[in-house]
C-alpha positions in Angstrom: 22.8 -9.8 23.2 26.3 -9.2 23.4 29.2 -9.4 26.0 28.5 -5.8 27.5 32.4 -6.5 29.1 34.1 -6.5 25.6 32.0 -3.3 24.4 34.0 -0.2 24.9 36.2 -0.4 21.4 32.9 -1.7 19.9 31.3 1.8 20.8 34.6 3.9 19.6 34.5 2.0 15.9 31.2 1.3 15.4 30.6 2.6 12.2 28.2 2.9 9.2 28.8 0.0 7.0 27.7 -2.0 10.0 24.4 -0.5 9.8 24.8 -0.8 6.4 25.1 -4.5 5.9 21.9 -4.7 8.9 19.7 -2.8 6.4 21.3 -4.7 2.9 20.5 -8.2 4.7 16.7 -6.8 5.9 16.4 -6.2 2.2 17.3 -9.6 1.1 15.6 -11.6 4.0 12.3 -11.6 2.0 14.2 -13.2 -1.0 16.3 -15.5 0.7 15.7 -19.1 -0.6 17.2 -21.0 2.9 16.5 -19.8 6.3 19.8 -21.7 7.6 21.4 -20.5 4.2 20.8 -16.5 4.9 22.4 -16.9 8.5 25.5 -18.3 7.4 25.7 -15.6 4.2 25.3 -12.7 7.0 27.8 -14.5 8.9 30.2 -14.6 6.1 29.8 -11.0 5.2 30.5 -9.8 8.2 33.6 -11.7 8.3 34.4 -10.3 5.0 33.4 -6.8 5.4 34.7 -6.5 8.9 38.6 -8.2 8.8 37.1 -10.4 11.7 38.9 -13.6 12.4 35.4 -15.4 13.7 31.5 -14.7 14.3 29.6 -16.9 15.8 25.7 -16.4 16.2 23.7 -18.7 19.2 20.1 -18.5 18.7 17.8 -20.2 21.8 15.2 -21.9 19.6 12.3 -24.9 20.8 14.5 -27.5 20.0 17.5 -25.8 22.0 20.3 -24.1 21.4 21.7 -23.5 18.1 25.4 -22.5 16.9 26.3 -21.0 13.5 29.8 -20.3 12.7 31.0 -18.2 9.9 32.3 -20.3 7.1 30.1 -23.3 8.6 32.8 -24.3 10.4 32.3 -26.8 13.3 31.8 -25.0 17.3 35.4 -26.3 18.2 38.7 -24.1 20.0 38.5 -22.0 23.2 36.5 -18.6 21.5 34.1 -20.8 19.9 33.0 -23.4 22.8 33.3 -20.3 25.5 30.5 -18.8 23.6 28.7 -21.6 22.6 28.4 -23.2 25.5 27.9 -19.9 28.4 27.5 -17.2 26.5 23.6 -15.8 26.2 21.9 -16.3 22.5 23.1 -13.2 20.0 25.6 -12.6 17.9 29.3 -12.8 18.6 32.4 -11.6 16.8 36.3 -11.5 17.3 37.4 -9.1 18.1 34.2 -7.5 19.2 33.5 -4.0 16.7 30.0 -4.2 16.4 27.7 -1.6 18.5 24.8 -3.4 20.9 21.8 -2.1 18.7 23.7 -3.1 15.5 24.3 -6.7 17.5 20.9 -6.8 18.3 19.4 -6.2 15.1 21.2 -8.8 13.3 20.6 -11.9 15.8 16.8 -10.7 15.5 17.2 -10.9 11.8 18.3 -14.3 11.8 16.3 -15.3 14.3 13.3 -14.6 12.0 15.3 -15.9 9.3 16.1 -19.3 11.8 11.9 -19.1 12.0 11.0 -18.9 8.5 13.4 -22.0 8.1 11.0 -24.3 10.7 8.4 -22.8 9.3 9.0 -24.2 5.5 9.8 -27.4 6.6 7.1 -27.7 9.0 4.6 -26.7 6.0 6.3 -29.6 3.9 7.2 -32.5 6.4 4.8 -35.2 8.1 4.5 -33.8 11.9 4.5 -37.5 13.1 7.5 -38.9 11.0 9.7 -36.0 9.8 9.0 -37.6 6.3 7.9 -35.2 3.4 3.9 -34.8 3.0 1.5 -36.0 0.4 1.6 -31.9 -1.2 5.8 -32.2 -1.1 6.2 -35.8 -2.1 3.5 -35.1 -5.2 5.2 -31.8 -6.3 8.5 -33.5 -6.6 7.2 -36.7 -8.1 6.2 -34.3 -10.7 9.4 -32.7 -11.7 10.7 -36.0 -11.5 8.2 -37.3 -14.3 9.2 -34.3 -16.2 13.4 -35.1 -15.8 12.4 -38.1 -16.6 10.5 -37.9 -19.7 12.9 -35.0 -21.1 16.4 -36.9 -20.3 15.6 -40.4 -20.1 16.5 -40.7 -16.3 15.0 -43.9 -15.1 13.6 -44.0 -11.5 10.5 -46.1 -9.4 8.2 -45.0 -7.4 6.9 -47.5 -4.7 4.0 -47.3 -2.3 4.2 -49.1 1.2 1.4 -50.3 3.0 1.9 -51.0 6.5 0.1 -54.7 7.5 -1.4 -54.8 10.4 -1.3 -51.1 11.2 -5.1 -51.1 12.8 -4.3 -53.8 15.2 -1.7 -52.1 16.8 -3.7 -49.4 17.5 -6.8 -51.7 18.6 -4.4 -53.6 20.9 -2.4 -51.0 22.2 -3.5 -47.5 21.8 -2.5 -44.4 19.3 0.2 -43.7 20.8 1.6 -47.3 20.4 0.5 -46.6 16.9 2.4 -43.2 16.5 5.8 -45.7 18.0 5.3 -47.2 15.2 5.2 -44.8 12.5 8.1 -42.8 13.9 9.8 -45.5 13.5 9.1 -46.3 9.9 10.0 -42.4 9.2 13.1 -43.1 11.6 14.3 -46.2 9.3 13.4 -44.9 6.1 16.0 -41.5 6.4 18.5 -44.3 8.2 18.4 -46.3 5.0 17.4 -44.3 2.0 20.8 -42.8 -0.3 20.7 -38.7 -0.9 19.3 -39.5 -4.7 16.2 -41.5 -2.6 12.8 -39.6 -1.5 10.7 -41.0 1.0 7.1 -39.3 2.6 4.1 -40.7 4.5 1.1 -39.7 2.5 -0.9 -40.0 5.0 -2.0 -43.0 7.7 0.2 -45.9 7.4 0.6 -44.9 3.3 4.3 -44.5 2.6 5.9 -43.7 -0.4 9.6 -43.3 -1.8 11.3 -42.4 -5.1 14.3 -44.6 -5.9 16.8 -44.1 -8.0 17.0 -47.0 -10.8 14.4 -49.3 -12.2 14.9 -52.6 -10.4 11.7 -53.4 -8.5 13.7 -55.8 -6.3 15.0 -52.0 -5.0 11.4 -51.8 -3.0 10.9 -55.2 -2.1 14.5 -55.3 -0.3 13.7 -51.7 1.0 11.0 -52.7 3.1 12.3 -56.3 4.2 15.3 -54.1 5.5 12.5 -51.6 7.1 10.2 -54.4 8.7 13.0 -55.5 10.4 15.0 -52.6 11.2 11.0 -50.8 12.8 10.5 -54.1 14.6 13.9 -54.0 16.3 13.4 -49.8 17.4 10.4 -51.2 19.0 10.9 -54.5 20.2 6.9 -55.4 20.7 5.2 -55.2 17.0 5.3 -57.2 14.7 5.8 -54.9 11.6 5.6 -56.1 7.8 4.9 -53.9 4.6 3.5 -54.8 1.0 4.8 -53.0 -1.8 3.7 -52.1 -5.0 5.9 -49.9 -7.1 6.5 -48.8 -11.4 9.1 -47.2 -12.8 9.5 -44.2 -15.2 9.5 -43.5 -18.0 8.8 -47.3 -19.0 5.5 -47.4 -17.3 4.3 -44.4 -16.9 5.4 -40.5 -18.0 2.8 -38.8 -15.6 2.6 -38.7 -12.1 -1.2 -39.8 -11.7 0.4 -43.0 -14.3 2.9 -44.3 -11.9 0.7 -43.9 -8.8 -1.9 -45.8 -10.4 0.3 -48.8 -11.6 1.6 -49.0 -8.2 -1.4 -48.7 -6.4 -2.7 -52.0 -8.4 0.3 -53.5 -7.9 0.1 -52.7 -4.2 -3.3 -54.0 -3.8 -3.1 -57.2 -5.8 0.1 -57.9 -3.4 -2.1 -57.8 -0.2 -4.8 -59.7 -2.2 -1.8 -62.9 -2.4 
């Protein structure tokens, strides 16, 4: 949808290079490696192949509305927050030079591209937590076995076991339970650096990649996330044991590390 108001030099210069760049970006949707990524790239090149000083593209999506601006720019000045704020979801450009159907056809192509994007992360993120899941976490503790081996970068891999997890949920209910783990997810992607990975692999299972070799990195990690869980919810009293190895000292596969950190894990709740 576009402001119908603002269409009557649209419909004097529409022209075919706009359909053109519509049919190009079809093309390339399939191919695209980043949902978010292929909506800012049509953005820019219709910036580009248009002379426009600004587009701007609003999508109404489950989570609200969303605002792309060419050039990722933030949704600030008069043209941007007008739009952004009133204007109905589609595809906006100043000065206006794009024909309705033309319009139309590109918000729906990013729209789908916008749906593909939920859609990859949904298939690789914990529902509960927003963490990574077991499949993600284990494909890139692979690759990072294999960087590891073949330039000598040094990282550990720690497991967290949530104590007590099955009395909260006794006591208080699943969702209380749920609380809980959101909260873990919510502290771990509060405190973890960009080189850090963190995923639930399941139940009250957590695991992280951290950059370095020091195990005193894990045991501070979750001293930091006991407390910081306990304060988001104010009721539980929330505690993990660690178990963690590093690579590639002890261990240059995958299904190597997890063991050694497993045992390590388990001979910490056994103390």
């Amino acid at each position: 949808m576009v402001d119908r108001n603002l269409l009557g030099e649209a419909e004097r210069t529409a022209d075919r290079p706009a359909q053109e760049l519509v049919a190009a970006l079809a093309a390339e949707l399939a191919h695209a490696p980043s949902g978010v990524g292929f909506i800012y790239e049509a953005l820019e090149r219709l910036v580009v192949e248009h002379d426009l000083a600004d587009a701007m593209l609003i999508l109404q999506t489950p989570a609200g509305r969303q605002a792309f601006r060419a050039g990722r720019r933030p949704v600030r000045g008069p043209w941007a927050q007008r739009h952004a704020a009133a204007a109905e979801p589609g595809l906006y450009t100043d000065p206006v030079i794009l024909h309705p159907d033309e319009a139309d056809s590109l918000s729906n192509l990013c729209a789908v591209a916008f749906r593909l994007e939920v859609l990859a992360h949904d298939a690789s993120h914990d529902a509960l937590t927003g963490l990574l899941n077991r499949r993600s976490f284990d494909d890139l503790l692979i690759r990072a076995v294999s960087r590891s081996v073949r330039y000598g970068w040094s990282f550990t891999l720690v497991l967290m076991d949530l104590n007590r997890f099955k009395q909260v949920n006794d006591r208080l209910g699943h969702p209380a339970g749920d609380e809980v783990l959101r909260a873990v997810g919510r502290g771990l992607r509060s405190f973890l650096r960009a080189s850090d990975v963190a995923a639930r692999l399941g139940g009250d299972e957590f695991a992280v990649i951290l950059d370095g070799t020091d195990p005193e990195l894990g045991r501070g990690l979750s001293e930091r996330l006991s407390i910081a869980t306990a304060e988001m919810i104010g009721w539980a009293d929330v505690a993990f044991t660690v178990g963690s190895a590093t690579a590639p000292d002890e261990g240059t596969t995958a299904a190597d590390l997890y063991k050694l950190a497993d045992r390590r894990l388990y001979e910490a709740k056994g103390a």
